[in-house]
C-alpha atoms as a printed R data frame, in Angstrom:
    type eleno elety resid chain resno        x      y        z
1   ATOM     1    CA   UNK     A     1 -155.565 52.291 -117.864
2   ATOM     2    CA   UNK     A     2 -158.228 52.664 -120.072
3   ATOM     3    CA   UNK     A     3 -157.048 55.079 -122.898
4   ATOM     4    CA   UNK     A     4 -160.074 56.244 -123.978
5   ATOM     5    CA   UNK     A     5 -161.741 57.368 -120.866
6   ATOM     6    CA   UNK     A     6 -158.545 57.765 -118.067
7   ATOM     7    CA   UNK     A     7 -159.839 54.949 -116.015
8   ATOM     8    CA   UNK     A     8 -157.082 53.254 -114.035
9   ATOM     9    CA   UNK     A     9 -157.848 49.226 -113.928
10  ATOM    10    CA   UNK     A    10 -154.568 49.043 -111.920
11  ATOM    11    CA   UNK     A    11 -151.428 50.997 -110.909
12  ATOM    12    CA   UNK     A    12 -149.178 47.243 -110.529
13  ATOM    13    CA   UNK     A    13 -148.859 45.971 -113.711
14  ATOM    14    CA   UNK     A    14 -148.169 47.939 -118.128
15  ATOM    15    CA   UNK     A    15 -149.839 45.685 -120.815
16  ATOM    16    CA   UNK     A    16 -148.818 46.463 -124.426
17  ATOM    17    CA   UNK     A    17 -150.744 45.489 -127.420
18  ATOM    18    CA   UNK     A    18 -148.166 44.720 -130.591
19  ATOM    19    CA   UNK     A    19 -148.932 44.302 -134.052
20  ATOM    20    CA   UNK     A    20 -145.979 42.410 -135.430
21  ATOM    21    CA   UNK     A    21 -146.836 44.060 -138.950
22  ATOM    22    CA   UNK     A    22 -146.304 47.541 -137.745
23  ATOM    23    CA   UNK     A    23 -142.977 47.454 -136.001
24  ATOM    24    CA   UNK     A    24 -142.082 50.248 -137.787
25  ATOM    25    CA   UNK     A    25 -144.652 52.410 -136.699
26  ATOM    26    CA   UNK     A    26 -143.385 51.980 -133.196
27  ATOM    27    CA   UNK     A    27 -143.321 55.480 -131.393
28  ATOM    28    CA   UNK     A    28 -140.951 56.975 -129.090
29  ATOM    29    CA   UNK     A    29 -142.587 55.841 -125.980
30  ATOM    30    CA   UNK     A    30 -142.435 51.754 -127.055
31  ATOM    31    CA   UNK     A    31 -138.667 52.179 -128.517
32  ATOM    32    CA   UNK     A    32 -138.155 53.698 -124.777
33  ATOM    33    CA   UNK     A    33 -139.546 51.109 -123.158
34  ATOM    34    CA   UNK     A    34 -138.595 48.010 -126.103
35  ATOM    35    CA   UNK     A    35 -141.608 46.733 -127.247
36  ATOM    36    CA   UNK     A    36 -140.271 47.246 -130.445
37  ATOM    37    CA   UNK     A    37 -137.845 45.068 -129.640
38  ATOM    38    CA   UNK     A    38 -139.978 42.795 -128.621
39  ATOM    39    CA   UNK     A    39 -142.069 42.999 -131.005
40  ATOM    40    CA   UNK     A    40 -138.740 41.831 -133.158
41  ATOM    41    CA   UNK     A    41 -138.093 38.839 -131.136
42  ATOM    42    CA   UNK     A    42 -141.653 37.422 -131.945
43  ATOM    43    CA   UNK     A    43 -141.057 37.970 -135.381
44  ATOM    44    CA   UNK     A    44 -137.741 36.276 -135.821
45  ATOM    45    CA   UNK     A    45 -137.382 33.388 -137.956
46  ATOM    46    CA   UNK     A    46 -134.043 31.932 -137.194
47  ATOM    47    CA   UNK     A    47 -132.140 31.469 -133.723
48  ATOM    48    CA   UNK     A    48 -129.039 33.666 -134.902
49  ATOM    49    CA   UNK     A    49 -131.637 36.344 -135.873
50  ATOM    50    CA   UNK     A    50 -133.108 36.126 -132.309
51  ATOM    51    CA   UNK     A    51 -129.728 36.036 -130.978
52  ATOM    52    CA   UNK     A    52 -128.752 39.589 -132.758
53  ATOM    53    CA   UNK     A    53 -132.224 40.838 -131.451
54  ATOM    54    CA   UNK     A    54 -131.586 39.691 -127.893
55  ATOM    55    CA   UNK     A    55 -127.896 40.268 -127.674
56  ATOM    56    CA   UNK     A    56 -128.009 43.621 -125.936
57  ATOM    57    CA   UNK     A    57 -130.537 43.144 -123.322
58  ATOM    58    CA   UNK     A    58 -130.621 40.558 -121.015
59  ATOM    59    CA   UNK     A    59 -134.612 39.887 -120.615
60  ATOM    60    CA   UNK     A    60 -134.978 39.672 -123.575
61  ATOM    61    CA   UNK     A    61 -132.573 37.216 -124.206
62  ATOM    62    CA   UNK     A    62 -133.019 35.508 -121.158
63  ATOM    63    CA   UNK     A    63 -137.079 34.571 -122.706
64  ATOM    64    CA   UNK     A    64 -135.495 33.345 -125.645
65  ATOM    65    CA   UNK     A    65 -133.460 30.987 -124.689
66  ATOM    66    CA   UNK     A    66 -136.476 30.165 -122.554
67  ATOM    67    CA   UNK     A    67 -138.384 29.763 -125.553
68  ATOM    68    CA   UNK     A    68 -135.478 28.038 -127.669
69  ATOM    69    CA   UNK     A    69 -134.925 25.134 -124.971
70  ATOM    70    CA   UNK     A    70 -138.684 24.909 -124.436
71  ATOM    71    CA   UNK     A    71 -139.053 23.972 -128.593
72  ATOM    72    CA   UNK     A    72 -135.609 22.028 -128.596
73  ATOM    73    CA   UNK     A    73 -136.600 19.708 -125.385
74  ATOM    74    CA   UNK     A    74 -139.251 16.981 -127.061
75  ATOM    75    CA   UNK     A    75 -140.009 15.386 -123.976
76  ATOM    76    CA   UNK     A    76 -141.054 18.858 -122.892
77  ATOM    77    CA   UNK     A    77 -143.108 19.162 -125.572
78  ATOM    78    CA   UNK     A    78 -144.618 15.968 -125.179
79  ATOM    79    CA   UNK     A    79 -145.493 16.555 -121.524
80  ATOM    80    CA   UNK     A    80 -147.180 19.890 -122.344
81  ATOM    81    CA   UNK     A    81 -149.183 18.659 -125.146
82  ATOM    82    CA   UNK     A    82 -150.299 15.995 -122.663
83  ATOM    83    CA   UNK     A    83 -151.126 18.525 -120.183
84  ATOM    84    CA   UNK     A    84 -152.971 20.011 -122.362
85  ATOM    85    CA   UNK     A    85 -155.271 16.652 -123.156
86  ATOM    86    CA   UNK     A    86 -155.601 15.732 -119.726
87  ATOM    87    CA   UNK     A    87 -157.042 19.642 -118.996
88  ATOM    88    CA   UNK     A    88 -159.569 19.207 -121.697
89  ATOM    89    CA   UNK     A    89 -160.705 15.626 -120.870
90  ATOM    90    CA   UNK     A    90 -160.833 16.743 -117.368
91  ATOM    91    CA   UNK     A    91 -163.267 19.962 -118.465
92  ATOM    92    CA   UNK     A    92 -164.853 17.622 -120.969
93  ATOM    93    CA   UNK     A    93 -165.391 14.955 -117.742
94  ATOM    94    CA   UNK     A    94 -166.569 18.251 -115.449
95  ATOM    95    CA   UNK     A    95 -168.595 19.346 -118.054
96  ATOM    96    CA   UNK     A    96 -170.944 16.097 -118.916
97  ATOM    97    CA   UNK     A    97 -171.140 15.381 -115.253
98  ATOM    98    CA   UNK     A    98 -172.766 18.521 -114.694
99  ATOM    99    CA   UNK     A    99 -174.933 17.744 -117.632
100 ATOM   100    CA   UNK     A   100 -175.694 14.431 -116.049
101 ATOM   101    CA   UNK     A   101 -176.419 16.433 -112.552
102 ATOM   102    CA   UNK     A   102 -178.609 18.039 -113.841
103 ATOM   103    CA   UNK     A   103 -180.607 15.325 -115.854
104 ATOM   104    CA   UNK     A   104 -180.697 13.616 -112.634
105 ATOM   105    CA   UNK     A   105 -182.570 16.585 -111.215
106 ATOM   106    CA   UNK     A   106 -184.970 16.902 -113.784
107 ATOM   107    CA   UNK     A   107 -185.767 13.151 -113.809
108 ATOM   108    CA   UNK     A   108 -186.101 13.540 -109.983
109 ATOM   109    CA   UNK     A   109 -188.273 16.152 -110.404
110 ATOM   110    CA   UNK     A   110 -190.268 14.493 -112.961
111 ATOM   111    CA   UNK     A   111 -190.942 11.325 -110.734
112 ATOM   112    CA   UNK     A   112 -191.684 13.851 -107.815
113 ATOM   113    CA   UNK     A   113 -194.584 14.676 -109.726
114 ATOM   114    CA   UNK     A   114 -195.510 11.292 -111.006
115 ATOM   115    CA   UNK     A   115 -195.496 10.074 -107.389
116 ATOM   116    CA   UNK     A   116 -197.569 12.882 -106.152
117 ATOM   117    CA   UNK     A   117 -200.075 12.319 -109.232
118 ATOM   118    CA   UNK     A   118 -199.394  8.040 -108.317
119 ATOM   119    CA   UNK     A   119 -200.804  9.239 -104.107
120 ATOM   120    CA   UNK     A   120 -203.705 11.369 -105.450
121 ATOM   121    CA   UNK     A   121 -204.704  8.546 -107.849
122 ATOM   122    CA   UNK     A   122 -204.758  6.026 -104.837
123 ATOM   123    CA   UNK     A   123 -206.338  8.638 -102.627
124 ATOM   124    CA   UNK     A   124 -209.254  8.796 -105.104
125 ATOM   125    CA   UNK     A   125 -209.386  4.507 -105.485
126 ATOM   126    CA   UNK     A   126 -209.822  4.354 -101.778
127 ATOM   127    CA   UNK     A   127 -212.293  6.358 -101.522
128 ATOM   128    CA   UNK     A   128 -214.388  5.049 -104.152
């Protein structure tokens, strides 16, 4: 919902905007609901600090140990990070084929009008 002017976006789904340097200007409402907690686990530096954060609530821990094996696995790593290559040399491939698509178009364009300028040329050496 737009805060500002009361306009509902949608009814099926809360986003939360936190600013890690302000935890402690969380109000009521976000200690209610925890996003100042998890606002805390984003900010933790160590796993035993995450796991004091997390200890009581079983989301919350449940992400960061999602997180935790995520960074310990390598190969994991590894296989995201080449994900991530092969998504940007496939947009990279998408993108200068486009290109190419659409210098091919204007080149066709251009000898359209060459051969129409070619015919008229010819027309006009005939008939002299």
């Amino acid at each position: 919902m737009n805060i500002k002017d009361g306009y509902e976006y949608s009814s099926k789904f809360g986003l939360s905007v936190i600013e890690l340097n302000h935890i402690d200007m969380a109000t009521e409402e976000d200690r209610k609901f925890g996003i100042d907690k998890w606002a805390e686990v984003f900010k933790a530096k160590t796993w035993e600090e995450l796991q004091m954060i997390t200890k009581d609530d079983k989301y919350l821990d449940s992400a960061a140990r999602s997180v935790y094996m995520i960074n310990q696995d390598k190969a994991m790593i590894n296989r995201m990070l080449k994900r991530e290559d092969e998504i940007a040399y496939e947009k990279a491939i998408a993108r200068d084929l486009e290109n190419a698509k659409k210098e091919l178009a204007m080149k066709d364009n251009e000898l359209a009008q060459k051969d129409a300028i070619i015919r008229e040329l010819k027309k006009k050496l005939e008939e002299k």
